[in-house]
C-alpha positions in Angstrom: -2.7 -17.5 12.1 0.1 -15.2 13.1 3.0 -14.1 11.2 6.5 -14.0 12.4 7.9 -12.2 15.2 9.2 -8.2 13.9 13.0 -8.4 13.1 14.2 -6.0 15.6 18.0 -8.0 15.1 18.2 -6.5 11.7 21.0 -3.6 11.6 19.3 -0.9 10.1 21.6 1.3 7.8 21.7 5.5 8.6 18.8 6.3 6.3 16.7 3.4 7.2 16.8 4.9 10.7 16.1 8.1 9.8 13.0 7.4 8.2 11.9 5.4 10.8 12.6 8.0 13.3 10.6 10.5 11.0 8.0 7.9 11.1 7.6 7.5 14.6 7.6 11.5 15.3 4.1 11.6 14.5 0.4 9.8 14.6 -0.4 11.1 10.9 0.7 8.8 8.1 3.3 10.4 6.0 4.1 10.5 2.2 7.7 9.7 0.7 7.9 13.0 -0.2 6.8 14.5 3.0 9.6 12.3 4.4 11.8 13.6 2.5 11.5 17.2 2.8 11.7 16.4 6.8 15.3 14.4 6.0 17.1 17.3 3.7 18.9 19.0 6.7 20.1 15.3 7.4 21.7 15.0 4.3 18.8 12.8 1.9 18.4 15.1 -1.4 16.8 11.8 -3.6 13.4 10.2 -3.3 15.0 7.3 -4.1 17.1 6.8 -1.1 13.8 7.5 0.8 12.0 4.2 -1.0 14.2 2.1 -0.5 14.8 3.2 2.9 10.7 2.3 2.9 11.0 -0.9 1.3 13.6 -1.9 4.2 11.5 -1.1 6.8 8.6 -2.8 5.5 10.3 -5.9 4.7 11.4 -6.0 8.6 8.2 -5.0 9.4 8.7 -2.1 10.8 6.5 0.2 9.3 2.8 -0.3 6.8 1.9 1.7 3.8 -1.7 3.0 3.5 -2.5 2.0 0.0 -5.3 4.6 0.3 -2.7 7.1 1.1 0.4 6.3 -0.2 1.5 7.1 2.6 3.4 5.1 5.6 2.7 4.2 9.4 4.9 2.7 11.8 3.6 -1.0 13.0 2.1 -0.9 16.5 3.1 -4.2 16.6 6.8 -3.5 16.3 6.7 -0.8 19.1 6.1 -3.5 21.8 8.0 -6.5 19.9 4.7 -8.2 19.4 4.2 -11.0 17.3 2.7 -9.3 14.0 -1.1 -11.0 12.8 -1.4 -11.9 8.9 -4.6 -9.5 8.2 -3.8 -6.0 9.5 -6.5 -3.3 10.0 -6.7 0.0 10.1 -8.6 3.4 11.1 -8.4 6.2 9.2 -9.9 9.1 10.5 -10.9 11.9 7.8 -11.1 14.4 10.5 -8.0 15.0 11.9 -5.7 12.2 9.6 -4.6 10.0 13.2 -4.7 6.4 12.2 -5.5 3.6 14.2 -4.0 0.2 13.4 -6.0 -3.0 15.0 -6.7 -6.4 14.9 -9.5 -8.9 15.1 -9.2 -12.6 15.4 -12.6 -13.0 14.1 -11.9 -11.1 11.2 -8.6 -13.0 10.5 -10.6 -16.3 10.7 -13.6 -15.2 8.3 -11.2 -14.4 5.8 -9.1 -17.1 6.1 -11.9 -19.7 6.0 -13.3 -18.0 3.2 -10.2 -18.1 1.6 -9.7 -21.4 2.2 -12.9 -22.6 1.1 -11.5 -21.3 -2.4 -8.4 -22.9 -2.2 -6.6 -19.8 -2.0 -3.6 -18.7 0.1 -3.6 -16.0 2.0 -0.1 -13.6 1.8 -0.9 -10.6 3.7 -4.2 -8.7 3.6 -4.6 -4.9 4.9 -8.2 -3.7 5.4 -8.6 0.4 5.6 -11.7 1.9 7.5 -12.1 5.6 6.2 -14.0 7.4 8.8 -14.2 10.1 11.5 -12.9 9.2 14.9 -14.4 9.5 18.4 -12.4 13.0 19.1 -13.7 14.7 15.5 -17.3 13.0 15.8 
């Protein structure tokens, strides 16, 4: 149950790369307005340019929010041009704010056969693990 390749074709406009370049400076999930104050030298004054920017780059698959958080993460997946899995997981560590994003077939295919079972249809799920990691433990 695996969703559609990443689509690296897609021409991404000046402030969607930005962003992403923000975005992929660092392991620590950042907020639209932390992305923001890191893009006013490069000419972005409005949080709105920043969103949509976001919503771009999600829709592509690019990058995740972190409901949690509010607060966004480039994909792993799109780093290596992987094929991107339905149910995306990830660690949060309260310790020193790295987040780990993952994957688990088994998972995937407990949630999808619950769902199932219910005659629902799964979209997209994201699970969030709030924790301490193995460097801050």
């Amino acid at each position: 149950m695996l969703q559609a390749a990443h689509t690296h074709d897609v021409k991404l406009t000046r402030n969607q790369s930005l962003v992403l370049s923000v975005l992929q400076s660092t392991e620590q999930p950042l907020s639209a307005y932390t992305i923001l104050d890191r893009l006013r030298d490069d000419g972005l004054r409005a949080p709105l340019q920043i969103y949509r920017a976001l919503d771009k780059l999600m829709e592509v698959g690019r990058i995740h929010r972190l409901e949690s958080m509010n607060a966004f993460v480039v994909c792993c997946h799109s780093k290596h041009g992987q094929i991107h899995p339905r149910i995306t997981a990830f660690e949060i560590c309260e310790g020193c704010g790295k987040v780990n994003e993952f994957h688990d077939a088994k998972i995937e295919d407990a949630l999808v056969r619950h769902a199932r079972k219910r005659g629902f249809k799964i979209r997209t799920t994201t699970i969030e693990v709030h924790g301490v990691c193995g460097e801050c433990h």
